[in-house]
C-alpha positions in Angstrom: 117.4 43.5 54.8 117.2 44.4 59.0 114.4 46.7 59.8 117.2 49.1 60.9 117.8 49.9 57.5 114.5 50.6 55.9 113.5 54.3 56.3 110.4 56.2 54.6 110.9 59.7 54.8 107.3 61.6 54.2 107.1 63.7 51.6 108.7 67.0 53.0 111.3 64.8 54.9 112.3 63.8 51.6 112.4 67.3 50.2 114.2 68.5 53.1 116.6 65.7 52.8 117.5 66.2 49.2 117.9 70.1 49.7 119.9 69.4 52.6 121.9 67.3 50.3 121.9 69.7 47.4 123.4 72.3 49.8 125.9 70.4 50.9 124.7 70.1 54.6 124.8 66.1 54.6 126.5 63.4 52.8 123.9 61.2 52.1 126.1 57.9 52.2 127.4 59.1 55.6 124.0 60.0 56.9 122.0 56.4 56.1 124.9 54.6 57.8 125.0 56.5 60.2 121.1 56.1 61.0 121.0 52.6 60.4 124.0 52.2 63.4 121.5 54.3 65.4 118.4 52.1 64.8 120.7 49.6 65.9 119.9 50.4 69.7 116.7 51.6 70.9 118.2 54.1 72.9 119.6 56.1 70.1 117.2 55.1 67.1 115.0 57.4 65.8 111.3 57.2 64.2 111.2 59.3 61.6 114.0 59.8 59.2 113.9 63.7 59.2 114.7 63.2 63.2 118.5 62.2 61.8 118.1 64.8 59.3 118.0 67.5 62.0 120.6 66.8 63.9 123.3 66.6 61.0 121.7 70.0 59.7 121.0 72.0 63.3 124.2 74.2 62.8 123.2 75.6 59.5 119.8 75.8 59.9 116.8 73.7 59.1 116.6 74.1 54.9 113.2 75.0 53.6 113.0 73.6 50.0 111.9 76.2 47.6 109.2 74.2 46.2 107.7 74.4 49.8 108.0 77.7 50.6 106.6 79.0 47.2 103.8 76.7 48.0 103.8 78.4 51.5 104.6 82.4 50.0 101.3 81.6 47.4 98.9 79.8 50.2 99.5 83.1 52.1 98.9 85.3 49.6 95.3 83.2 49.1 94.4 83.7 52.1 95.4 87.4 52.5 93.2 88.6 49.4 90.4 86.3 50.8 89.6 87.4 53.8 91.3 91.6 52.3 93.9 91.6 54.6 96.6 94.7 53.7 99.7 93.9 51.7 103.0 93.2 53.2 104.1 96.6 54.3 100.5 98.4 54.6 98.9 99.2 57.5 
C-alpha cells in the first residue's frame, strides 16, 4: 500500500471525523480519496488527517463530539469548585 494512503488520525481527529460523518458533513469514501490524491503531491498533502477534515467541514463549523465536550463541560466544572469560583451566571 503507497504511503499516501496510510493515515492515523489521533484520537480526537478520529472523534471529530466520525461526528463529522455522523452529521452528514463528509462522505467518508469521498474524503480518503480525496486525501490520498492530495498526499500525492507535496504541495497539496497534508500531515495530519484532521488537516483534510477541516477543510471539507469549514462551512458548517468545526463539530465538537459530545463525548469531548462533556469531558470539557465536567473538567470545568472541577476546576471551578476547586479553586470556589461562582457559578455560571453569579457574580
Amino acid at each position: 500500500m503507497p504511503l499516501s494512503n496510510v493515515f492515523v488520525p489521533g484520537i480526537e481527529g478520529y472523534e471529530r471525523l466520525i461526528g463529522a460523518v455522523r452529521m452528514g458533513q463528509v462522505n467518508l469514501p469521498k474524503l480518503l480519496r480525496a486525501a490520498a490524491a492530495a498526499n500525492q503531491d507535496g504541495a497539496t498533502s497534508r500531515i495530519f488527517c484532521s488537516d483534510s477534515l477541516r477543510d471539507k467541514v469549514r462551512k458548517t463549523g468545526w463539530t465538537c463530539p459530545h463525548l469531548i465536550s462533556a469531558a470539557q463541560d465536567r473538567v470545568d466544572r472541577l476546576i471551578a469548585e476547586a479553586i470556589k469560583l461562582p457559578a455560571d451566571g453569579e457574580v
